[in-house]
Backbone as CSV, one residue per row, in Angstrom:
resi,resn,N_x,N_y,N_z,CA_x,CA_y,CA_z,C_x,C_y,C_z
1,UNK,-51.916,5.896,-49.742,-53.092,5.066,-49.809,-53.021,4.121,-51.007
2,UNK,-52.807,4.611,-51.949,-52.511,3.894,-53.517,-51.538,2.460,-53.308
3,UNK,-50.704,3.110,-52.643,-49.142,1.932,-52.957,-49.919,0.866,-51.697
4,UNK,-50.072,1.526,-50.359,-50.827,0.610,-49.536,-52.164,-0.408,-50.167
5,UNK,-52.831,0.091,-50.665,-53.787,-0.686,-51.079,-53.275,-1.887,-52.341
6,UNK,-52.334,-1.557,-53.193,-51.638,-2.239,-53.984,-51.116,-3.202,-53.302
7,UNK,-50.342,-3.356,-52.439,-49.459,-4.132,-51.607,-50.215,-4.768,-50.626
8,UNK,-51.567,-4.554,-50.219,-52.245,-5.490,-49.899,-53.121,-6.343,-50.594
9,UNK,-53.356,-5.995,-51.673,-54.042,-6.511,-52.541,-53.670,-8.556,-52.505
10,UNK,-54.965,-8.882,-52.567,-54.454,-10.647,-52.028,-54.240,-11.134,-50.808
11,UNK,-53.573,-10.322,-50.145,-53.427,-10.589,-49.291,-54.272,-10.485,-47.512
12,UNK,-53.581,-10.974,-46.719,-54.553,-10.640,-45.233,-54.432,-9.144,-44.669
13,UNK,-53.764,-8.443,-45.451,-53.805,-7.389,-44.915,-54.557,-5.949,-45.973
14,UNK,-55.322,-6.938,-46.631,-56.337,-5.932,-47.564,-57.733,-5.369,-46.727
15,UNK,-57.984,-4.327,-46.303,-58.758,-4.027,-45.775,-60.226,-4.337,-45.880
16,UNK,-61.149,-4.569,-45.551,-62.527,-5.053,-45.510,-63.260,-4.027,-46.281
17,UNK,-64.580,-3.898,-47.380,-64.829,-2.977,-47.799,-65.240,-1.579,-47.094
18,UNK,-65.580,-1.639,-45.878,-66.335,-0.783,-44.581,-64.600,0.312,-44.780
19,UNK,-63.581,-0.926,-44.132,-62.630,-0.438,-43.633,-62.016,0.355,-45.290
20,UNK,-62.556,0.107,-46.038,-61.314,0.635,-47.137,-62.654,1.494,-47.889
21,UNK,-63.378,2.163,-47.607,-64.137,3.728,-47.540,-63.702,4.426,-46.411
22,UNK,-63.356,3.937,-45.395,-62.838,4.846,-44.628,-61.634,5.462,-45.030
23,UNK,-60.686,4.683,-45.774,-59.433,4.880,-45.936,-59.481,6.181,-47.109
24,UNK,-60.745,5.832,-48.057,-60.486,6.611,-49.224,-61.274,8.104,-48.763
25,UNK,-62.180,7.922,-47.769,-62.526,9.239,-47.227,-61.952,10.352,-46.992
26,UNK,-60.805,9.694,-45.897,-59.807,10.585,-45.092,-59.201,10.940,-46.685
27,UNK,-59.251,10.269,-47.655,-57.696,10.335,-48.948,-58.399,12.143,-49.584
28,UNK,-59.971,11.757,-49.703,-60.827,13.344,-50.138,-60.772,14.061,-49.499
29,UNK,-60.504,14.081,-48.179,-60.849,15.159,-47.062,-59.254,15.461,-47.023
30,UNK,-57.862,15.026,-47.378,-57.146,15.571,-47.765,-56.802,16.337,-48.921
31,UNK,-58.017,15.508,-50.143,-57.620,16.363,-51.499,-58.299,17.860,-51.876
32,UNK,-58.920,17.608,-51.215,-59.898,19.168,-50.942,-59.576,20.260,-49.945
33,UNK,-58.450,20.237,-49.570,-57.839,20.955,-48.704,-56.786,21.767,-49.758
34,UNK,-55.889,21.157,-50.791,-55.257,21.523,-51.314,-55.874,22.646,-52.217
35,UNK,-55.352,23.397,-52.396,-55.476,24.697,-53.521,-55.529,24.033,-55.380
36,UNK,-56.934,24.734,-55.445,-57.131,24.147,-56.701,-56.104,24.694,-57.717
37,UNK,-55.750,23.628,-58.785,-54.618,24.045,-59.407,-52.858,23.710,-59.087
38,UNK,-53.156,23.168,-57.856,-51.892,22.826,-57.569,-51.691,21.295,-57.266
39,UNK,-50.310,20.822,-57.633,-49.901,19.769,-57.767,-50.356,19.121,-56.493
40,UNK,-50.753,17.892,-56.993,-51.082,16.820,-55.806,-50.412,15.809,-56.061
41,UNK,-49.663,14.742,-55.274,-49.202,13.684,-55.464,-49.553,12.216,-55.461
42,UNK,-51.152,11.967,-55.530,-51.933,10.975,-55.005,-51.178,9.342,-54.372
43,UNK,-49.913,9.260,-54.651,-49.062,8.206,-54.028,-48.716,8.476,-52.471
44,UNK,-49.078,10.063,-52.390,-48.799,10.011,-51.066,-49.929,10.525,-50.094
45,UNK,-51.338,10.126,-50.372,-52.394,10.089,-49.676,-52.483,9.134,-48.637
């Protein structure tokens, strides 16, 4: 999600604000799955 949003940044393929809460939603509803205490890699959300 990180590197994606970077690399659109400026450009036409930066998501709309609607569309880019959705994106960061799904990013929590993956980080809260993980076991607290353990390594997360947030580049690869």
């Amino acid at each position: 999600m990180v590197k994606m949003m970077k690399e659109a940044r400026g450009t036409d393929n930066m998501p709309k604000p609607r569309e880019a809460v959705e994106i960061v939603a799904r990013a929590i509803q993956k980080v809260v799955k993980h076991k607290s205490g353990s390594f997360l890699d947030v580049r690869e959300l």
